[in-house]
C-alpha distance (Angstrom), angle and dihedral (degrees) to the residues before:
residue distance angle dihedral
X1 . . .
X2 3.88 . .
X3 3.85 134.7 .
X4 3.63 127.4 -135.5
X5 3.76 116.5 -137.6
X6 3.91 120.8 -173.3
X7 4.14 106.7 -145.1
X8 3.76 130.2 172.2
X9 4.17 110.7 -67.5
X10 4.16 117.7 -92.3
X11 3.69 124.5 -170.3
X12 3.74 113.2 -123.1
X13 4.05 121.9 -145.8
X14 3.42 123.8 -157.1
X15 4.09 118.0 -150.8
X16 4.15 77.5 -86.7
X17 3.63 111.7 28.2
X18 3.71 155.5 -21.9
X19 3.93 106.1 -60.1
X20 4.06 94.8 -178.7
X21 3.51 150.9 -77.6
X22 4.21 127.8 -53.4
X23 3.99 112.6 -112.5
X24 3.17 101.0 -179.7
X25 4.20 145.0 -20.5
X26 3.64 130.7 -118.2
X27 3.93 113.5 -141.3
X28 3.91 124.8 -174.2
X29 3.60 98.7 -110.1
X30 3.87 85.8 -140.6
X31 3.66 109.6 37.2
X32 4.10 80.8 33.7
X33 4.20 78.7 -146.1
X34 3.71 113.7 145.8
X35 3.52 96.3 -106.4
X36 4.44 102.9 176.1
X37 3.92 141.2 3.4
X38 3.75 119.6 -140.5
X39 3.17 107.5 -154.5
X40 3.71 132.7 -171.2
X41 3.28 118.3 -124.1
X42 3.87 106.3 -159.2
X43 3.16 135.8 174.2
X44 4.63 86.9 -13.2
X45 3.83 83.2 74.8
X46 3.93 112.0 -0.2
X47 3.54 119.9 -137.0
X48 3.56 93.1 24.2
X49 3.96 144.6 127.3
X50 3.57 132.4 164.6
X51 3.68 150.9 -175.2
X52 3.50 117.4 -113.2
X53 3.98 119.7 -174.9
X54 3.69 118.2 -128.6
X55 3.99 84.7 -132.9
X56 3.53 92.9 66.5
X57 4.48 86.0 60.6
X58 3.74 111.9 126.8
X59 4.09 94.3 177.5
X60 3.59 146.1 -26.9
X61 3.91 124.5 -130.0
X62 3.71 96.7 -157.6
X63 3.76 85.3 174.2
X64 3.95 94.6 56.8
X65 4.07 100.6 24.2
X66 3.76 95.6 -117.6
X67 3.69 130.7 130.8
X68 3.30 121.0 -163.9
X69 3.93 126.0 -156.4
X70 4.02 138.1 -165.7
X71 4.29 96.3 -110.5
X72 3.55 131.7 90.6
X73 3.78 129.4 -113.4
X74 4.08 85.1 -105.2
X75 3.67 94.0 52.3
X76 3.63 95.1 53.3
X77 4.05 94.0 40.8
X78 3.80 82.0 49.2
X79 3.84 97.2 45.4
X80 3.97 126.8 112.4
X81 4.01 101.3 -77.0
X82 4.30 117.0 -129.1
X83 3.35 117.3 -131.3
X84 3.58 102.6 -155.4
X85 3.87 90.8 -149.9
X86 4.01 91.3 67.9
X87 3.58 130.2 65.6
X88 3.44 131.7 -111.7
X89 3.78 110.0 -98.5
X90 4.01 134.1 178.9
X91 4.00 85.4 -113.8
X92 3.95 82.7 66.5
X93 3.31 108.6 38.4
X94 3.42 90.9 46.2
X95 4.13 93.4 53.4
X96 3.89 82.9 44.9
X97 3.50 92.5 52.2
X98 4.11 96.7 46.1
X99 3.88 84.4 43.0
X100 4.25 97.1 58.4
X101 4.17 88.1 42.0
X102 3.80 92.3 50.7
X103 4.25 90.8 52.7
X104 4.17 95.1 39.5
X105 3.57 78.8 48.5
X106 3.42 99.0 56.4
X107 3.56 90.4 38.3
X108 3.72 105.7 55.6
């Protein structure tokens, strides 16, 4: 099972650009590990939000608020969409999870 926890908005950066702003986390409710980011993606790809693993972190700017991860703008328009109206399931997070390898795979 996994909590939702609002915190203060972040800008994320893909490797080529700013993809949006976090909503919200996802945290293991056992591990209490920061497991995902949703992340709004505004007005970069309207009408969007998506999951972005915390494995896929590059850096943190705690100074500006901006993550920055190892995907492209693409991958993350391109990425499985959340519906925040449906839970989380291992179905999901394991297409999310084959998804990210496949485009840091084609990337490196």
């Amino acid at each position: 099972m996994v909590i939702q926890w609002v915190q203060p908005m972040a800008s994320i950066h893909a490797i080529d650009g700013k993809i949006g702003e976090v909503e919200d986390f996802i945290i293991d409710d056992t591990s209490w590990k920061v497991e995902y980011l949703i992340v709004d993606t505004g007005h970069w790809f309207p009408g969007n939000k998506v999951i972005i693993s915390t494995q896929l972190f590059k850096d943190i700017e705690w100074g500006t608020s901006e993550v920055m991860i190892t995907v492209t703008e693409e991958d993350v328009k391109n990425s499985p969409q959340y519906n925040p109206g449906e839970a989380i399931d291992e179905s999901y997070e394991a297409n999310l999870q084959h998804y990210y390898r496949k485009s840091m795979a084609e990337i490196y």
